[in-house]
N, C-alpha and C positions, 0 to 999 in steps of 0.2 A: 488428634491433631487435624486441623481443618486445612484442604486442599488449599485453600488462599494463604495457610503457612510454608507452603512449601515452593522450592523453585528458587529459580535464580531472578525470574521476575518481579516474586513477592517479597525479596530483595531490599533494602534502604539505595536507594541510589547511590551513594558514597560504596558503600560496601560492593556493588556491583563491577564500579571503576578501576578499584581495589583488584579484585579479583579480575575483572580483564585484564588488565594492566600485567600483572603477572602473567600471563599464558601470552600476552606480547612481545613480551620480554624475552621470554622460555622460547618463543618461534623464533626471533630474531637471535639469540642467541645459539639457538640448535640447524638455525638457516636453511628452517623451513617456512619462514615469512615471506610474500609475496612485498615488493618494493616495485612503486611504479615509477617508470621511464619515465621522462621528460612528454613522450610522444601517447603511451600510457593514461596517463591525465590529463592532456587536452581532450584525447578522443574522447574519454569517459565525461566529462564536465559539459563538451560539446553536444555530445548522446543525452544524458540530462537535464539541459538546457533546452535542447529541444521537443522534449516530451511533455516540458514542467511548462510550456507557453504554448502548448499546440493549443489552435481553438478546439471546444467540444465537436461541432461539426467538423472536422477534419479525421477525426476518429474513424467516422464514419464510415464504413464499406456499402456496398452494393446491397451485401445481403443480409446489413442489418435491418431492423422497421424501425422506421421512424414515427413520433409521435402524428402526423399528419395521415399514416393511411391507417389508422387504428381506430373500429367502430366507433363514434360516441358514448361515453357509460350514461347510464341514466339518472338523471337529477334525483334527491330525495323526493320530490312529489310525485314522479313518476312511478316510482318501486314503492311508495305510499300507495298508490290508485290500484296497483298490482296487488298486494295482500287483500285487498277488502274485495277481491272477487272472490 
């Protein structure tokens, strides 16, 4: 049996849902399911929301490097001139 036959990933999607669905079921029923507040789900969607539209530069800290203080590499005709020494 090949590793890509196994798992819950390698899975039919229908069959997966399936199978969540029951262990949902199973928590909500044995009332160890986590159910969110009213307050719960704003935060989360607002947290989300705001991560999912940050600009890429805003990521940015202090003591990342950014593309601008990073040596120039060197063009293919450069590293060309370099081997034939």
């Amino acid at each position: 049996m090949a590793i890509e036959d196994r798992g819950f990933a390698s899975m039919d999607r229908n069959k997966q849902r399936e199978i969540a669905s029951k262990g949902g079921r199973a928590a909500h029923k044995k009332g160890a399911a986590h159910e969110w507040t009213r307050e719960e789900a704003q935060a989360a969607g607002r947290k989300g929301g705001l991560a999912r539209h940050r600009r890429p530069d805003d990521r940015l800290t202090s003591d990342d490097t950014s593309a601008s203080t990073l040596p120039p590499v060197a063009s293919t005709s450069e590293s060309s001139s370099i081997d034939e020494r």
